[in-house]
N, C-alpha and C positions, 0 to 999 in steps of 0.2 A: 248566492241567495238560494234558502231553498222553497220548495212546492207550496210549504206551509206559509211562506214571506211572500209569496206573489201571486194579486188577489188573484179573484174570481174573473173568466173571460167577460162574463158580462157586467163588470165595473169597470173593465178599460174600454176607453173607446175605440172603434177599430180603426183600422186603417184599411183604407181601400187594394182591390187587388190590382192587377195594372191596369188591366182594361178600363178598370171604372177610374182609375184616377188617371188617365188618359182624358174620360171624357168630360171629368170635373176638371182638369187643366185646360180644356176647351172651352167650359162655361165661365170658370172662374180662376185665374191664372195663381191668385194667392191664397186658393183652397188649400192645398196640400201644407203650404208653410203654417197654415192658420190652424189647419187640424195638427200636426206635426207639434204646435206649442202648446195645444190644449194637453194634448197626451204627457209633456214635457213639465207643465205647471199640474197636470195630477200626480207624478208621479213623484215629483217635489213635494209636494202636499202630502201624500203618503210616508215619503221620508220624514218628512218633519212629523209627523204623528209619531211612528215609531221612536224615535229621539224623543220626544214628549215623554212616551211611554216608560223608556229606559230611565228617564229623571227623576217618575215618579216614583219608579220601581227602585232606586238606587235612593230618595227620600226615605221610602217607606224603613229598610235596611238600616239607613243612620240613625233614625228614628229609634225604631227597635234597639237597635242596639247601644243606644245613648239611655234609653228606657232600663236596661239591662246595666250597665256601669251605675248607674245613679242609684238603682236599688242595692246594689254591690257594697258600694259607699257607704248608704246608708245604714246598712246592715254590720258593717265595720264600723259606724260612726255610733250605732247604739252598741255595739260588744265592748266597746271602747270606753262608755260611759255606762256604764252597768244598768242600762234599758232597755238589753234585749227582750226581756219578756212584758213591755208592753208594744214594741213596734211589730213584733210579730205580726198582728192581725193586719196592720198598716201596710208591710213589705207582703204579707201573703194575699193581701186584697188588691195591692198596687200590680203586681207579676200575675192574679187570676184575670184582671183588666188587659193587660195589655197582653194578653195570651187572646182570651178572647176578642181580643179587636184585630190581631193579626189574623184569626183563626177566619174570623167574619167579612175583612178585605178579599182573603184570599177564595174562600166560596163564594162572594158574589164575583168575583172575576171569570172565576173557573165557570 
């Protein structure tokens, strides 16, 4: 994992140093276990965000590039039928969309 993949100090919870959880083990004998699963079920959480992430990021891709064959086709499917010269505006308005819509994902992300 690198520096970039593990948040910030102050969105994990901490854990106590010994002394203090010495004296939370005094107070409360199932403090440590109980802090011990919160850190455990955030960190879970965090994973599954990222796997989220990567679904939608590998969505967006098949997307695109299903975007990308279909106008391929279509463009073989009008040279084919001797109508390229009205689908043009059609195929060059269909690929300035989904240029700009990948283009507008990716700045708001960034």
């Amino acid at each position: 994992m690198s520096d970039q993949d593990t948040p910030p100090a102050w969105m994990m919870p901490s854990f106590p140093e010994a002394d203090e959880a010495r004296k939370w083990q005094e107070i409360d004998p199932d403090h440590l276990a109980w802090r011990r699963d919160l850190v455990e079920r955030q960190l879970r959480r965090e994973r599954l965000d990222q796997w989220v992430g990567y679904g939608f990021r590998l969505l967006e891709h098949v997307i695109v590039v299903g975007f990308g064959v279909a106008f391929v086709w279509l463009g073989f499917y009008a040279v084919d039928h001797k109508v390229s010269a009205q689908i043009v505006p059609m195929i060059g308005g269909g690929v300035a969309g989904l240029a700009g819509a990948v283009l507008a994902v990716r700045n708001r992300r960034e």
